[in-house]
N, C-alpha and C positions, 0 to 999 in steps of 0.2 A: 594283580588284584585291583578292582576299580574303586576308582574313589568316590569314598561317599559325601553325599550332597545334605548341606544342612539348611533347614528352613526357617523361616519368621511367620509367622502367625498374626492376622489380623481379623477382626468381623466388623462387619456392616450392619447397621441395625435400623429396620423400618418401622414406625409404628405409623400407627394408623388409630384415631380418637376420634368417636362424635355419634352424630345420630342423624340421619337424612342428608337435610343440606348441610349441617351444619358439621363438619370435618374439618381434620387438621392431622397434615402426613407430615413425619421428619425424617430424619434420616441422620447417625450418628454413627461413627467410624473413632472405632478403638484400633489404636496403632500397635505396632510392635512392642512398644519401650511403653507402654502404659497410659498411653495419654488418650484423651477422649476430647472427640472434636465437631460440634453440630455441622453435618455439611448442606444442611437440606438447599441451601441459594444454589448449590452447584447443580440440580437438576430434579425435577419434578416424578421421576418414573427410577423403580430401581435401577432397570437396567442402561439409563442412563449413567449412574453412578459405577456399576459393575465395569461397563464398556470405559470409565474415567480412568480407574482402579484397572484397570486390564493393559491399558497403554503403559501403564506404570511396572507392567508386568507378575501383578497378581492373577492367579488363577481360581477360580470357585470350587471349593473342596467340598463343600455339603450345602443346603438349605434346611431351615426348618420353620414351622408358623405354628403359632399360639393364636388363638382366637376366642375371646370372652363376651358371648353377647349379653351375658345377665342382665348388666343395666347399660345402658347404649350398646356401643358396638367399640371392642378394642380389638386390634389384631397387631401383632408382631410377627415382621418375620427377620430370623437371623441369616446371614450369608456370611460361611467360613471361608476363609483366603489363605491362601498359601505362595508365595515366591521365595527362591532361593537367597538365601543370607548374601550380602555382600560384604 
């Protein structure tokens, strides 16, 4: 019988705030163990972040985006991760 493989769980979270010029993207990475950590200095584009997080050997299980233009312009998008438990 094969053995089964157990996993950790992480997301990545982009937002995106402002109107025109005037914007502001971050980028915020909820860990396994529940911790929550701004990483926006480490790179300007998600998939910079993704490609950081991938070396580490996480892999991207879903996407999703939220976008609210009402008053300016807000967008969210989540990136699900998954690597194997160590």
């Amino acid at each position: 019988m094969g053995r089964m493989v157990a996993w950790e769980y992480a997301l990545l979270v982009r937002r995106y705030q402002g109107q025109g010029r005037n914007f502001h993207v971050s980028f915020v990475w909820y860990g396994p163990d529940g911790s929550r950590k701004d990483i926006t200095a480490y790179g300007d584009t998600a998939i910079a972040h993704l490609n950081r997080v991938g070396r580490e050997g996480w892999e991207l299980v879903s996407a999703a985006e939220d976008v609210n233009n009402v008053q300016g312009s807000t967008e969210v998008h989540r990136y699900h991760l998954k690597r194997p438990l160590r």
